[in-house]
C-alpha positions as CSV (number, residue, x, y, z in Angstrom):
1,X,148.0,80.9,44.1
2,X,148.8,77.9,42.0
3,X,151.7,75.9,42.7
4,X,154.5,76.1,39.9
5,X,155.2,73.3,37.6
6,X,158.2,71.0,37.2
7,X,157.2,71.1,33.2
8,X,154.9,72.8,31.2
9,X,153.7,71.6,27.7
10,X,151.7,74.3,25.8
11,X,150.1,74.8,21.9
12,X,149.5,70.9,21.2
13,X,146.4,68.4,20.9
14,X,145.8,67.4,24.0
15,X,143.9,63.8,23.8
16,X,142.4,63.4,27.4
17,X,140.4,60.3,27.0
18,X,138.5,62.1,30.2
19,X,135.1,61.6,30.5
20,X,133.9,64.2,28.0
21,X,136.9,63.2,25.6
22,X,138.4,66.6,25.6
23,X,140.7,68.4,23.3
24,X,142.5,70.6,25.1
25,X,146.1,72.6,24.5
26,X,148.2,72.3,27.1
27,X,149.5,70.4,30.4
28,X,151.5,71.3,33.6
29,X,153.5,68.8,35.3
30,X,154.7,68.9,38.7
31,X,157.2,66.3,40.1
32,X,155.3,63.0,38.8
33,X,151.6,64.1,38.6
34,X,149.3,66.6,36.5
35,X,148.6,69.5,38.0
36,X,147.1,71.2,35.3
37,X,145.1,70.4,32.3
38,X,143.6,73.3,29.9
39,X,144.2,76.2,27.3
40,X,147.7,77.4,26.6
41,X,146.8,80.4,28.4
42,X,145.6,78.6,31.5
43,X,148.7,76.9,31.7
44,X,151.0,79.5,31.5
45,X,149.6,80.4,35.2
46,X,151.9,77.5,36.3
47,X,155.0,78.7,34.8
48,X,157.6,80.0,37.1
49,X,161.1,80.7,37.1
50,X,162.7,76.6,36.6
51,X,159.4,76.0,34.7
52,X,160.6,73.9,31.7
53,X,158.8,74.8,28.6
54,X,157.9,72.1,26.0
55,X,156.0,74.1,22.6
56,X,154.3,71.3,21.0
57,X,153.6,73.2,17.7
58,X,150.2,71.4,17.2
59,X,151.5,68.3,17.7
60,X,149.1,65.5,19.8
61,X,150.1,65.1,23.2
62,X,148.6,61.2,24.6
63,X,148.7,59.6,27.6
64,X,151.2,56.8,27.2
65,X,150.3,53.7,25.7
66,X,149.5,50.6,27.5
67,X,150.2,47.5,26.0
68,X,147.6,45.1,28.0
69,X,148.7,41.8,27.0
70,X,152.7,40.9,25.2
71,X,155.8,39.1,26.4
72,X,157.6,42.1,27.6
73,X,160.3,39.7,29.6
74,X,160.8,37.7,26.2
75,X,160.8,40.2,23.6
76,X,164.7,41.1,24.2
77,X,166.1,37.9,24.3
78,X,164.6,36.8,21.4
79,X,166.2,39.1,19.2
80,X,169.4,37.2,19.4
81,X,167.7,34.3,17.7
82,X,167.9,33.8,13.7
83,X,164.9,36.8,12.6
84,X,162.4,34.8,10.5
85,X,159.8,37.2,9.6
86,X,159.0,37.2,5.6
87,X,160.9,40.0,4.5
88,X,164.3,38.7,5.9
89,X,163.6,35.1,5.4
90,X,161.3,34.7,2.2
91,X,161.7,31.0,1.6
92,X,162.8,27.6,3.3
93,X,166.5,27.8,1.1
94,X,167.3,31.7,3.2
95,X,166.6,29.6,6.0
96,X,168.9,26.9,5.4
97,X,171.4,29.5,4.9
98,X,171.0,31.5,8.0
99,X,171.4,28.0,10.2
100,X,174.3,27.6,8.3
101,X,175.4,30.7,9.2
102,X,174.9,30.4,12.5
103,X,176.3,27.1,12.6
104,X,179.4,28.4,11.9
105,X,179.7,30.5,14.8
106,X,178.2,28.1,17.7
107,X,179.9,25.1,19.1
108,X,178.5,21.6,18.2
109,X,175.8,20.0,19.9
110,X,174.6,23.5,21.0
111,X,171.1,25.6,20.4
112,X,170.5,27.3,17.4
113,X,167.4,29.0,17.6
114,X,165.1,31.0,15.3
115,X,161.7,32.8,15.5
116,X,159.3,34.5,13.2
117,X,158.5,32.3,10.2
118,X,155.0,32.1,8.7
119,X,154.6,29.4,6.7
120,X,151.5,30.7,4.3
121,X,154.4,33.3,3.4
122,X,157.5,31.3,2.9
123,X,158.1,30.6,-1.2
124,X,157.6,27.1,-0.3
125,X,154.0,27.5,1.5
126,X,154.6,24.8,4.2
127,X,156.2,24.2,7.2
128,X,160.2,23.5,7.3
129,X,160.6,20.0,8.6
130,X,163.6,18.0,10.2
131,X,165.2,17.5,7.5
132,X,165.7,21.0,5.7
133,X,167.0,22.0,9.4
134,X,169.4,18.7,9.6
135,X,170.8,19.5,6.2
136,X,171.2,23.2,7.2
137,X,173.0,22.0,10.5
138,X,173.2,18.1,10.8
139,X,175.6,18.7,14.3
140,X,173.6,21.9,16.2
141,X,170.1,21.0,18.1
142,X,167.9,22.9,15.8
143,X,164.8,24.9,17.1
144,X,162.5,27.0,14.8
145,X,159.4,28.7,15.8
146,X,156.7,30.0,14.1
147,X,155.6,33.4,14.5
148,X,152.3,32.7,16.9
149,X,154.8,30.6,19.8
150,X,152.4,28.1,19.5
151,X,153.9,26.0,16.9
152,X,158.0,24.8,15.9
153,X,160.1,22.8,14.3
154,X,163.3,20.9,15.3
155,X,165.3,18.9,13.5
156,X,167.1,15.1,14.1
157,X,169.6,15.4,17.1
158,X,166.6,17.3,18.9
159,X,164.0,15.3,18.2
160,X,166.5,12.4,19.6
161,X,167.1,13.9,22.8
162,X,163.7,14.7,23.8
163,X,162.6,11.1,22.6
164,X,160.8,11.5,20.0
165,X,159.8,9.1,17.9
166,X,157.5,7.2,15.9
167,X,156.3,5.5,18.8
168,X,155.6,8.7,20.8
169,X,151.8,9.4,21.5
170,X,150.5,12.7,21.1
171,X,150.9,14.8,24.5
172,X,147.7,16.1,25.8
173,X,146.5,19.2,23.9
174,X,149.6,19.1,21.5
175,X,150.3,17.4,18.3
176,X,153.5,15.7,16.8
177,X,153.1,16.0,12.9
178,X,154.1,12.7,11.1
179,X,154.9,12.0,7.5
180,X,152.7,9.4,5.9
181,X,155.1,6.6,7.1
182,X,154.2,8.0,11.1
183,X,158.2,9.2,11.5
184,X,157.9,12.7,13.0
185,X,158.5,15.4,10.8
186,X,159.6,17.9,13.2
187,X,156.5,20.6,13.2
188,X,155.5,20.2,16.9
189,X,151.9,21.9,18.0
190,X,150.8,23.6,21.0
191,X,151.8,21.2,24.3
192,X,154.0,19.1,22.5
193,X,156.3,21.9,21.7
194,X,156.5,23.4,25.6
195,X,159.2,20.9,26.8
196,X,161.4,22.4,24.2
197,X,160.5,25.7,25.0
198,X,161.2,25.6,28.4
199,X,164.8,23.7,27.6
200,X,165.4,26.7,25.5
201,X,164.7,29.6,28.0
202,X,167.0,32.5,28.3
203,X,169.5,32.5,30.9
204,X,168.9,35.1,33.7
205,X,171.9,37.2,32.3
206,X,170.2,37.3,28.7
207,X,167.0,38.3,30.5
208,X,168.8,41.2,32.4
209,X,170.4,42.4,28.7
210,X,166.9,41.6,27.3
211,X,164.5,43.3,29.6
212,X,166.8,46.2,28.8
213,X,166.4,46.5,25.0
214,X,162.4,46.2,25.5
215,X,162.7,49.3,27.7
216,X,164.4,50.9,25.5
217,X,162.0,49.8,22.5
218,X,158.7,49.9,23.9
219,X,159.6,53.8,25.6
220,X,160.3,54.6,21.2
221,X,157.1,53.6,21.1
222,X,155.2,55.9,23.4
223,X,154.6,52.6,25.4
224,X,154.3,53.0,29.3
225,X,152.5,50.1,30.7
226,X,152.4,46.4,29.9
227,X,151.1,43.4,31.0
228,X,153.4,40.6,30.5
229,X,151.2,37.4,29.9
230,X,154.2,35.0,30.3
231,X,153.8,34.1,33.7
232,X,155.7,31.1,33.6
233,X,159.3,31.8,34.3
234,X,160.3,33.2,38.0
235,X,163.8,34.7,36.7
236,X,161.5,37.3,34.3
237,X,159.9,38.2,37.3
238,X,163.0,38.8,39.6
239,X,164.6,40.5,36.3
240,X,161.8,43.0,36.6
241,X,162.6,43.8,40.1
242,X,166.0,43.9,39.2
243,X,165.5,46.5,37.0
244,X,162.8,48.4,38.8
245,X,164.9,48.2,42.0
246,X,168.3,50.0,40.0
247,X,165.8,52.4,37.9
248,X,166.7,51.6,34.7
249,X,163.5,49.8,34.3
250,X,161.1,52.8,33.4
251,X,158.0,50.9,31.3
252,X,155.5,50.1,34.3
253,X,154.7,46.0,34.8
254,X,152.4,44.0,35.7
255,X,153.2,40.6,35.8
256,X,150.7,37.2,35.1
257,X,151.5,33.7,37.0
258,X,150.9,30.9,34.7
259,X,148.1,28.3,36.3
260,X,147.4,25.5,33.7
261,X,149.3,22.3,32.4
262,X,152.1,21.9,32.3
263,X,153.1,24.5,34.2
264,X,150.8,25.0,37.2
265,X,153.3,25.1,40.0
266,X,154.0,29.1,39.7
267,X,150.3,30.4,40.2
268,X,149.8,27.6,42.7
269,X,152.5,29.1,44.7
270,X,151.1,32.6,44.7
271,X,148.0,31.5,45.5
272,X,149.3,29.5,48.5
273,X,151.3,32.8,49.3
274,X,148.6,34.6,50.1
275,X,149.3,37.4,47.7
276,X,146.6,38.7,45.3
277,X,145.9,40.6,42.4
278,X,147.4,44.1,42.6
279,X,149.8,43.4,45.1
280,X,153.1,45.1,44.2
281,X,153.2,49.3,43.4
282,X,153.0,51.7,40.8
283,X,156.0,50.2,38.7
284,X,155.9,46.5,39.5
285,X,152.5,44.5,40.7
286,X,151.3,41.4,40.5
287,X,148.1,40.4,38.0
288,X,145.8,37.7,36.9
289,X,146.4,33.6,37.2
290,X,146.9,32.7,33.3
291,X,145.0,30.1,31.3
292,X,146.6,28.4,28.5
293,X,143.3,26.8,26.7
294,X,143.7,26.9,23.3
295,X,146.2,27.7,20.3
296,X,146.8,30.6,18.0
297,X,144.7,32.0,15.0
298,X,147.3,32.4,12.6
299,X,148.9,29.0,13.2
300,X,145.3,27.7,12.8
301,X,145.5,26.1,16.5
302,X,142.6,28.4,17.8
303,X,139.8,25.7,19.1
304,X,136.9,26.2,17.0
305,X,132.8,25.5,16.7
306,X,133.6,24.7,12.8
307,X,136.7,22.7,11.1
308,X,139.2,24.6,9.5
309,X,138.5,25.3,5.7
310,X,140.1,22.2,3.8
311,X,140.7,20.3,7.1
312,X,137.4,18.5,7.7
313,X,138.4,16.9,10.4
314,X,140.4,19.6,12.3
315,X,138.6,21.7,15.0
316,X,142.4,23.2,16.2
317,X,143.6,22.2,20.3
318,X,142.5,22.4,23.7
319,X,144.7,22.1,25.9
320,X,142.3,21.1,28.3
321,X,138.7,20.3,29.0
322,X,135.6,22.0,30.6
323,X,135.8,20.5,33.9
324,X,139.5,20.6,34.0
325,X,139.3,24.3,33.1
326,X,136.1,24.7,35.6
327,X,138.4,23.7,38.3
328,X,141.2,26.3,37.6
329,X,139.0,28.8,36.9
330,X,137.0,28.5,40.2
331,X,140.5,27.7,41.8
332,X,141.7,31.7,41.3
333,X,138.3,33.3,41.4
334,X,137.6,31.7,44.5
335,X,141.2,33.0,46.5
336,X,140.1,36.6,45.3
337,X,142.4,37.0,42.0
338,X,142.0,38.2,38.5
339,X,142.1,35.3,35.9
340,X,142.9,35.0,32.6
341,X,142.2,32.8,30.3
342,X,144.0,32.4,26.4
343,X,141.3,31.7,24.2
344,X,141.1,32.7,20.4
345,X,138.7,30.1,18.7
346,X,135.1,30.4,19.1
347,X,134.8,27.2,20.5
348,X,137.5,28.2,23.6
349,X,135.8,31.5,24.2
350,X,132.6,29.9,24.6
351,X,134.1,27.2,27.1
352,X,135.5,30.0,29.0
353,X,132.9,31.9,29.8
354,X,131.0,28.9,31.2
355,X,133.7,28.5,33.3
356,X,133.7,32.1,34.7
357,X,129.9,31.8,34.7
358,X,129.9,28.9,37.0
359,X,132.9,30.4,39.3
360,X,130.7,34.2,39.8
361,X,127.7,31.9,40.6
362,X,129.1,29.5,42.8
363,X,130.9,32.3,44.4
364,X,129.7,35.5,43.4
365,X,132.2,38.6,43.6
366,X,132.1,42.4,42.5
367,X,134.8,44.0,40.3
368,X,136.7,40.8,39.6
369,X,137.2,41.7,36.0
370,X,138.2,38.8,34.9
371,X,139.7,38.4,31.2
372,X,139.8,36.6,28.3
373,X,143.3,37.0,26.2
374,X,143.4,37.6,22.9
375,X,139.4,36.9,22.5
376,X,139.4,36.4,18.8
377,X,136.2,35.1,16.9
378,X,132.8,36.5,18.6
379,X,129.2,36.4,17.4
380,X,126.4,38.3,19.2
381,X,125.8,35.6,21.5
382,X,129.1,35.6,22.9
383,X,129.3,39.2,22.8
384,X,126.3,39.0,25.3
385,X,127.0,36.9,27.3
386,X,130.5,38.7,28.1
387,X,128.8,41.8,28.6
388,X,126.7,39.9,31.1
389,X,129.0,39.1,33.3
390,X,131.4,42.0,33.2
391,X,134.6,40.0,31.5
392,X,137.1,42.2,29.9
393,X,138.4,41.0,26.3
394,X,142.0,41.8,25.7
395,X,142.0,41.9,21.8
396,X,144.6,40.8,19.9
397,X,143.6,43.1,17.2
398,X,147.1,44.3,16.1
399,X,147.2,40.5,14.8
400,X,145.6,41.4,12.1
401,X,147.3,44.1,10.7
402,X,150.8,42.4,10.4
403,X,148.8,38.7,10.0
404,X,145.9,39.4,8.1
405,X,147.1,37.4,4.9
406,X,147.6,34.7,7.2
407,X,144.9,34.7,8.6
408,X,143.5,35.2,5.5
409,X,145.0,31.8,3.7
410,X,143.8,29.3,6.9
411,X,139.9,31.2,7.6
412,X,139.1,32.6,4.2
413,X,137.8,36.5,4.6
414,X,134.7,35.9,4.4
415,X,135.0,33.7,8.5
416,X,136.6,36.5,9.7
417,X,134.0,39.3,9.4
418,X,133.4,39.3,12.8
419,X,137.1,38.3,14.2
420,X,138.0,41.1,16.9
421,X,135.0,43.0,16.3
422,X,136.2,46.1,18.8
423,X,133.6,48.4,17.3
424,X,130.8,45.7,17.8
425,X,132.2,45.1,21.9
426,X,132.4,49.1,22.4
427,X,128.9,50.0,21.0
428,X,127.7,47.1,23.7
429,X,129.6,48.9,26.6
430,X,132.5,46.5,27.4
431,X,135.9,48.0,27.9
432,X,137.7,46.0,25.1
433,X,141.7,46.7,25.6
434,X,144.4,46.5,22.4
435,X,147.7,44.4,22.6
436,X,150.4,43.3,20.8
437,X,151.3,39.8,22.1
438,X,154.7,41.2,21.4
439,X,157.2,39.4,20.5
440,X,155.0,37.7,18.3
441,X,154.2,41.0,16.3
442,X,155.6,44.2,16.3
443,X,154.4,46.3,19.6
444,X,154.0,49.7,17.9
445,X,150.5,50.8,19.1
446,X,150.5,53.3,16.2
447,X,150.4,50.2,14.2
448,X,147.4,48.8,16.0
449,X,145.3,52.0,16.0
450,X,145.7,52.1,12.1
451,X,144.3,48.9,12.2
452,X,141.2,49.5,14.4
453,X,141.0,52.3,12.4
454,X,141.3,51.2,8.9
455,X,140.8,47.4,9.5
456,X,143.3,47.3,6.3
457,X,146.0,45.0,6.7
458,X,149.5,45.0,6.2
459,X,149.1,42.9,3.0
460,X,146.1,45.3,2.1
461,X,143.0,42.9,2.9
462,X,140.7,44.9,4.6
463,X,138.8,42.6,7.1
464,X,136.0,43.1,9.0
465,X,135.0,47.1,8.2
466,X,132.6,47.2,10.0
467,X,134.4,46.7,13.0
468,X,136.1,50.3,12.3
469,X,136.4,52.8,15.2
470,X,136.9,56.6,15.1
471,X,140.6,57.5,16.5
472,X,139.7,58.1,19.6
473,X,138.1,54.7,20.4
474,X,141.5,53.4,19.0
475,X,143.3,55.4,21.8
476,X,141.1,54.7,24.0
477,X,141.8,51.3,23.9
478,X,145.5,51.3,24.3
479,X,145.6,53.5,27.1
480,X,142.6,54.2,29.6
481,X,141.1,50.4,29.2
482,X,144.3,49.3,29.2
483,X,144.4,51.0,32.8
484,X,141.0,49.6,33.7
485,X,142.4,46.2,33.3
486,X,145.1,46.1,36.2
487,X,143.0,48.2,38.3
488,X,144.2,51.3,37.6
489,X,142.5,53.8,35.5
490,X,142.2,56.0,38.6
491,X,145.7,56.6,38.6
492,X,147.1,56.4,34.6
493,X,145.5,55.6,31.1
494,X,143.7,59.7,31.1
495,X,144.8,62.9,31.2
496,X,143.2,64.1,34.5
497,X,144.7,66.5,37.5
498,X,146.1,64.0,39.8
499,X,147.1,61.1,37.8
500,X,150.3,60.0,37.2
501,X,152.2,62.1,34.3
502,X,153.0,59.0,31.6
503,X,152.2,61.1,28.5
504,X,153.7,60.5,24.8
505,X,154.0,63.1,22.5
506,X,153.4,61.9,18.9
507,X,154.9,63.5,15.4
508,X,152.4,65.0,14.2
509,X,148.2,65.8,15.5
510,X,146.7,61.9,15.0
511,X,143.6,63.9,14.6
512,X,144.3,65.8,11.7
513,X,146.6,62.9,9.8
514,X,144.7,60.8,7.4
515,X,143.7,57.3,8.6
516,X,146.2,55.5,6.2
517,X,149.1,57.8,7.4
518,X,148.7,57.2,11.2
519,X,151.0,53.9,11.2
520,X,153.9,56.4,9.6
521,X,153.3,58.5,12.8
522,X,156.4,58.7,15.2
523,X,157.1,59.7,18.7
524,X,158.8,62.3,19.6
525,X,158.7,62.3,23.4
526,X,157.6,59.8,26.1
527,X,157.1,60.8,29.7
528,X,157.3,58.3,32.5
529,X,156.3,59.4,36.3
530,X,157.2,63.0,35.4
531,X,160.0,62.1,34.0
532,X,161.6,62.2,29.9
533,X,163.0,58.7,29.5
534,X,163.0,58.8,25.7
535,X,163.2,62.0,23.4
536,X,163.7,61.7,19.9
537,X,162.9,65.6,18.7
538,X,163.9,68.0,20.6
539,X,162.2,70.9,18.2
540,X,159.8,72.0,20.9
């Protein structure tokens, strides 16, 4: 006799993402696993007399989203900064004003801090410098950062107390922008921007309030799993265990450790600890070393084979070279972790796997999958040769959607035909999972599946169509590979009899909306361990 079910979900789409990608109605739940996967009229053998009965009414019923590469620790806390994002700040002069605003509510000599411009969409198409940001706030340390996190902009009294000057050298892989007379104007790139970063940190209260708003964000989103790529900051990680340890924290982690200049010291400990990739449980574990090696493809930082269109001499940053990342590489392979390693341009990529090449065959190892984050601009070759050796890149597709006309304005469309070329990467057999790098764009997976689906961005460009996917690929992506990544796709990212019950239930059946209409798509339910931590419809 079967055993009788917590909850019972019957008359929807079920998307398995099994094996055989089956469509099936309904699901039975019993404390936090499935029990039962099948028609309505199987399921119904599991209803008993506390059953709970959920009629989905046609509607799709997913396992939950996993988001395999964003800033979950980070995305909270920033949204008490100044909001910079185009439609709320459409020009350097709103700017000004919101400083001033702010000014006017924050003591003197204090932080005011902003995030989310994009300078190929501001009126003025540039950068703000130093001085619109003294003018806006002459007596508040000003700090401004563009929507990638890999480039900022601070005014006078900041640049002064980090010493900065016209007789300040360049850091290693960073940049200090100058005005034709050499006085910095400000704009700070890649490594020369981190000490500022780090002065600016959130404090571990604002973390705590933080981490609670993501939870609360990414759960609206049918999001159940992340990987938080920051890996830099010990307080995010003992806010996660904060919040795992008093349950409020439902949105499974797992957690990176930063291990590349200038801030090595974290993964060295953990490496020293003894601890190792997947060391943790079900709701907290511990993931790959993280690789800073080059910039960001919006900012047009990304470390490329070719020079950025209209800058001859500009090949974007590294923020280290090949022997220097050969060494860190090797370093994490070799102790038995994951590593991961940022790389967008082509260039970057293609120094990165030569470093993961050299590490398997000076020390060769099964199942190590390690990754390359974000993994932007691919030819054939590269394509191969990642496939080869069994690395896993974690696309930044979603970049596209709410970037593309920046992207658009530093590459050109025709250079980025083959820029996160999912379909390309899935018809050669390598598990290719979606992110959102969240906060730098909005996490909404729906968003990124209309994307892969589509490839038309938010500003209507369509890039790349070949690159297309059906739907299911798209799902695919953000949940079972997303899985496969942390080592877990036996337990979560399917719906299969055994594994965990993280399921979303969306508005509407994904498979019968039109392609352009699946970014309108809402949630209406999201299911953590069993359990509902976020219901927006209760018509069931």
């Amino acid at each position: 006799m079967n055993s009788k079910a917590d909850i019972v979900f019957l008359n929807g789409t079920v998307i398995t993402i099994n094996e055989q990608d089956q469509i099936c109605q309904a699901v039975a739940i019993k404390k936090n696993r499935i029990i039962g996967v099948g028609s309505s009229t199987e399921m119904r053998s599991f209803i008993g007399s506390k059953t709970q009965i959920f009629d989905l009414k046609g509607r799709s019923l997913l396992p939950g989203f996993n988001d395999a590469h964003c800033h979950a620790g980070n995305y909270g806390p920033v949204k008490s900064n100044i909001m910079c994002q185009p439609e709320k700040v459409p020009s350097i002069q709103v700017l000004k004003e919101e400083i001033k605003k702010r000014a006017q509510k924050i003591p003197k000599g204090e932080w005011i801090l902003g995030r989310g411009y994009d300078h190929t969409q501001l009126k003025e198409k540039r950068h703000p410098n130093r001085w619109d940001l003294d003018e806006a706030a002459p007596q508040h340390k000003v700090f401004i950062l563009r929507t990638c996190g890999h480039l900022g902009v601070i005014n006078s009294l900041a640049l002064k107390e980090f010493g900065i000057s016209k007789e300040t050298a360049d850091p290693p892989g960073g940049k200090i922008e100058r005005n034709s007379e050499g006085e910095p104007t400000g704009l700070l790139y890649e490594q020369a921007l981190v000490p500022i970063r780090m002065r600016t940190q959130p404090n571990y209260n604002d973390l705590i309030k933080g981490l609670k708003i993501m939870n609360d964000d990414f759960l609206s989103y049918g999001i159940t799993s992340v990987t938080d790529a920051s890996g830099r900051n010990p307080d995010e990680i003992r806010a996660f265990q904060e919040g795992i340890n008093e349950g409020w924290l439902k949105v499974r982690i797992c957690f990176q450790v930063r291990i590349s200049p200038p801030i090595i010291d974290l993964g060295n400990h953990y490496i020293e600890s003894g601890l190792l990739t997947g060391f943790g449980n079900e709701r907290l574990r511990l993931g790959a070393l993280k690789l800073m090696l080059d910039g960001a493809g919006s900012g047009g930082s990304a470390a490329m084979r070719e020079a950025y269109p209209g800058r001859p001499k500009d090949f974007g940053i590294l923020h280290m070279g090949q022997e220097e990342l050969d060494n860190l590489v090797l370093k994490g392979h070799k102790a038995g972790y994951q590593v991961g390693v940022h790389a967008i341009g082509d260039r970057a990529i293609e120094m990165t796997i030569e470093s993961f090449e050299k590490a398997l065959n000076k020390f060769p190892r099964d199942n190590c999958r390690h990754r390359i984050e974000h993994c932007g601009f691919l030819d054939k070759i590269l394509i191969s040769k990642i496939r080869k050796i069994k690395l896993l890149p974690i696309l930044g597709l979603p970049f596209l959607y709410e970037l593309g006309g920046s992207y658009i304005s530093v590459y050109g469309l025709e250079r980025l035909q083959n820029v996160y070329p999912l379909n390309s990467l899935m018809k050669e057999g390598i598990i290719s999972p979606l992110s959102s790098d969240a906060p730098v764009i909005d996490p909404n997976p729906l968003k990124g599946i209309y994307f892969a689906v589509t490839r038309r961005s938010l500003s209507g460009d369509i890039i790349g169509p070949q690159e297309a996917v059906s739907v299911l690929d798209a799902i695919r992506a953000y949940t079972l590979y997303g899985a496969y990544s942390t080592f877990e796709e036996n337990v979560k990212g399917s719906i299969k009899i055994g594994k965990y019950a993280d399921l979303i239930i969306l508005s509407d059946d994904i498979l019968k909306t039109p392609p352009q209409e699946i970014r309108h798509l809402g949630i209406d339910l999201t299911m953590v361990n069993g359990e509902i931590v976020y219901l927006k419809n209760s018509n069931f």
